[in-house]
N, C-alpha and C positions, 0 to 999 in steps of 0.2 A: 662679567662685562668686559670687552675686548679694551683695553689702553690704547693711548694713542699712537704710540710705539707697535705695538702690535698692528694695528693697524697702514699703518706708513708699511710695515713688514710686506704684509696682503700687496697690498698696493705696488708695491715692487715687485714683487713676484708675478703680479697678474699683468700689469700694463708694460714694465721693463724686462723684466725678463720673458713673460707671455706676447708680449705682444699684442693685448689681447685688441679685438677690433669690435664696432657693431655688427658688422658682420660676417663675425664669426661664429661657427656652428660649434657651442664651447658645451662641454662634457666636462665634470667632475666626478671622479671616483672616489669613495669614502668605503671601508665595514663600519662595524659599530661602535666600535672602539676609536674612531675619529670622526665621528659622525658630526660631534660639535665644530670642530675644526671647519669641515667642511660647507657648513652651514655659513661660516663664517667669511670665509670667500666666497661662495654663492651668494650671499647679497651682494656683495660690495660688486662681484662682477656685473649681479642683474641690473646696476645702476647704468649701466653704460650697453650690456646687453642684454637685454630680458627676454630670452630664450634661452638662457645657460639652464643645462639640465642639470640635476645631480640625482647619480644613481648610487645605493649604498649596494655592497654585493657581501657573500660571503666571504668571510674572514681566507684568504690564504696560507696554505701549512707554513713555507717559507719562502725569500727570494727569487725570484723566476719562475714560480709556479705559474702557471697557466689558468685565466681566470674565464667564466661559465663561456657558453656559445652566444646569448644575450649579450654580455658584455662585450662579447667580440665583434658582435655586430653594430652595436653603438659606437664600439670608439674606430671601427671602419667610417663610421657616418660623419664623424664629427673632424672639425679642421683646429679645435686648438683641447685638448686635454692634459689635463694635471689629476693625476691619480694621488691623492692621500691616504691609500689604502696604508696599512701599518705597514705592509711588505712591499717590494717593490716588484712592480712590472717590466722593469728597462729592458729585463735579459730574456722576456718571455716572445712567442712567436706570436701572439696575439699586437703586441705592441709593433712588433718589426711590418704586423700587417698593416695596421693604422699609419703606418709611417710610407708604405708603400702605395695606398689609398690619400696620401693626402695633409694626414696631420702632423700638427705640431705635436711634441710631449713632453710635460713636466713633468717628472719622476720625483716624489715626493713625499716618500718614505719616513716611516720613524718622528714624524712629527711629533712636535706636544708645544701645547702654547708657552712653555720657558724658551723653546727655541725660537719662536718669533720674539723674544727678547733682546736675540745675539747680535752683537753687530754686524757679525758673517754676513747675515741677511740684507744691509744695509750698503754696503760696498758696488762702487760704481763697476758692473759688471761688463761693460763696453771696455771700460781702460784697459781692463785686464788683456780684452782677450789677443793682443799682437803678442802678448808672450805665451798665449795656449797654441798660436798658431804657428810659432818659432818651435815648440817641444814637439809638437804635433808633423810636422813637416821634417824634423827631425829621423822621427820613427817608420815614417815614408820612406824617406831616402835611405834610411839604414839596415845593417845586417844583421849586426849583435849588439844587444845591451849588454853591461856589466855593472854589476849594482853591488857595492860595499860600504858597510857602514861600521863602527869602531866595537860594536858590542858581538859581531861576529859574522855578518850576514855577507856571503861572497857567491854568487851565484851569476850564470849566462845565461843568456836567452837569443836563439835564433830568429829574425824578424824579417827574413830575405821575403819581399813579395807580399808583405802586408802595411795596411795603409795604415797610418793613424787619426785615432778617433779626437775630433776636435770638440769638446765639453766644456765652453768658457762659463758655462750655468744659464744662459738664453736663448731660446729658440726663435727665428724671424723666417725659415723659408720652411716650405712641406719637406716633412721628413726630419728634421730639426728634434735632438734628444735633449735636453736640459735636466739638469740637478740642481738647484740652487740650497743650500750653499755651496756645493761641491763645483767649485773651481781644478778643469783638470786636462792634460792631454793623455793618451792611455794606448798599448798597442797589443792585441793579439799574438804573444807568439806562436811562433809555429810550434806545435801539442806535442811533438816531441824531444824539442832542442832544450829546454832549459837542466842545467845543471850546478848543484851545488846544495847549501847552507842558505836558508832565510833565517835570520832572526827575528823576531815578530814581538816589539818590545812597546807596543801601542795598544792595541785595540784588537779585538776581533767581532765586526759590526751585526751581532746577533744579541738580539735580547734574551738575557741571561748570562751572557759572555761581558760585550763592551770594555770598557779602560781594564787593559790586565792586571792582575799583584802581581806576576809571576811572567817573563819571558817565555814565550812558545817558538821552540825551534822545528823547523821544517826541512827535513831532509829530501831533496830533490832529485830524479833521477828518472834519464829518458823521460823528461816531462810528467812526471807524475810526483808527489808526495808519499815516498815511500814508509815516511815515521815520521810521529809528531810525538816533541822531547817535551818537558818541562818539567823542574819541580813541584808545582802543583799538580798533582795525581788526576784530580779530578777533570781539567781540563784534558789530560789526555785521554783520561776514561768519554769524556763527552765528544770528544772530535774524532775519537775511532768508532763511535756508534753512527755519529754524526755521516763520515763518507764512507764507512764501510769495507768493502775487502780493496788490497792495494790496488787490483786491476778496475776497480769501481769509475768511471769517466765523471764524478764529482771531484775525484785526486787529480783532476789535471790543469798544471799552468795554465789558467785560461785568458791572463789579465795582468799587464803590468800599468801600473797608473801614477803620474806626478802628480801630487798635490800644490795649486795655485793660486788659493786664497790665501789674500797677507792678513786676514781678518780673523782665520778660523784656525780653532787648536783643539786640539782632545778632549773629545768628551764621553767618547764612548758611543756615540750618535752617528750612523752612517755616514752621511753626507756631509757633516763637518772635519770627522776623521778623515775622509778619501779627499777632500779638498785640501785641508790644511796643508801650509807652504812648507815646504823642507820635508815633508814625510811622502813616500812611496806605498801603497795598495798591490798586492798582488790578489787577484779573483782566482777562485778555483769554479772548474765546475764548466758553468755555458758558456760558450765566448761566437755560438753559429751566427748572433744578432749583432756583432759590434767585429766582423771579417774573419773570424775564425771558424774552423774544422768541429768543435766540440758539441753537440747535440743533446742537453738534458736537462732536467727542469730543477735545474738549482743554480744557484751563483755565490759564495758569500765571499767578502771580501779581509784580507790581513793586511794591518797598519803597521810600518813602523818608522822610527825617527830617524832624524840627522842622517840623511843617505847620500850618499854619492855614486851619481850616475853616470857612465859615459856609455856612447855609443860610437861604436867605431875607432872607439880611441879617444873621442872627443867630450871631455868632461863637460856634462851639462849643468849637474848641480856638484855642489863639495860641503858635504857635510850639512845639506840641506838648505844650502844658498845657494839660487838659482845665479848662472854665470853668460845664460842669453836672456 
């Protein structure tokens, strides 16, 4: 039975961060594996709108996969969706349609009901967002990021002519992408400017993977991930199966992202990892749906801590304290 916590949770997600209206044409995405979840915002939203549909679909392989022609045509139809499919849709072309038709979209990934426990969830997601708009306006205006953090991570990223994406976690206009908890601003670079060392001393948001034992270092070059280091064996065995041969367009810088929630820390869970305050996400993989060049049906993203970021010169965070 859902707590009352949990519930307040729902409730924030669907009416503050959704937006949600009576008349709105509201879609819910669930497989089977969150099927209870979903059930469970589905009432609480049929109370206010009783036409919210919920459709359960087949499970997706990974991240940005592309989900059936049926589903593509529902969430074309609909003006406020929250996908709690296990994998996320954000990066997929199906969603960037629904965005260009109309709707809103909660991306809503990797749930499980400890995480409607988190306070992440709970955090007034308006205050934040003059500071997602400061980072975000940033990445607009700028040419190069450089991103350094103490455990070894030094790399650049060309951004001349790409906008940045505003993700304070609420959507209110058509077209509108939200993550909740993920508090974030985030910028495409251009596919073959970035260069250098990632260190990757957080997470890597794939089940199976999440909170690392073991640092994963990512060697950078002409925008792509030419080697991925670590002393655990196994992780490197998995992420070279994973993207495949070095010229594979899965290896490409697709995403650099601040984390903006003061509420949310590692857990190994996408969206509180990519949100959490002081840590940086780099996306490999799709970036065509969020301004960029990149075209293919994957995304996952790499967490790591205490960063510091300048752009242009201009340090925005120092060791994971934000300085606008």
């Amino acid at each position: 039975m859902i707590s009352e916590v949990q519930s307040k949770a729902v409730e924030n997600i669907l009416f503050n961060c959704g937006n949600l209206q009576s008349t709105d044409r509201v879609l819910i995405l669930c497989d089977s594996s969150t099927r209870d979840l979903a059930e469970a915002f589905t009432s609480r939203a049929r109370n206010v709108n009783p036409t919210t549909e919920l459709m359960e679909i087949p499970a997706l392989p990974n991240h940005g996969a592309e989900p059936g022609e049926d589903t593509k045509a529902a969430m074309c139809r609909a003006t406020l969706i929250l996908s709690l499919c296990r994998y996320s849709l954000a990066h997929s072309q199906a969603r960037l349609d629904s965005a260009h038709a109309g709707a809103r979209f909660l991306s809503l990934p990797l749930y499980d009901w400890d995480l409607l426990n988190d306070e992440c969830l709970r955090v007034d997601y308006l205050a934040q967002a003059g500071r997602v708009q400061r980072f975000t306006d940033a990445f607009t205006n700028g040419h190069e990021v450089h991103v350094t953090t103490a455990a070894g991570t030094n790399i650049k990223l060309g951004i001349s002519g790409r906008t940045g994406n505003y993700c304070p976690g609420l959507v209110k206009v058509a077209g509108d992408l939200g993550s909740p908890p993920d508090i974030e601003a985030n910028v495409s670079p251009i596919e073959n400017s970035a260069e250098g060392i990632v260190v990757v001393d957080g997470s890597i948001t794939m089940p199976g993977l999440g909170l690392l034992n073991a640092p994963v270092e990512l060697e950078v070059r002409s925008g792509r991930v030419v080697a991925f280091r670590s002393s655990n064996s196994t992780y490197v065995s998995f992420l070279n199966e994973l993207f495949g041969d070095t010229d594979s367009p899965r290896r490409v810088v697709a995403e650099c992202g601040v984390g903006l929630n003061p509420a949310a820390k590692l857990t190994g869970t996408m969206l509180t990892d990519e949100g959490a305050l002081g840590c940086v996400h780099f996306g490999l993989g799709a970036n065509h749906t969020m301004g960029g060049l990149n075209r293919v049906d994957f995304h996952l993203d790499f967490v790591f801590r205490d960063v510091s970021l300048a752009v242009d010169g201009q340090q925005l965070l120092n060791m994971g304290v934000p300085l606008i």
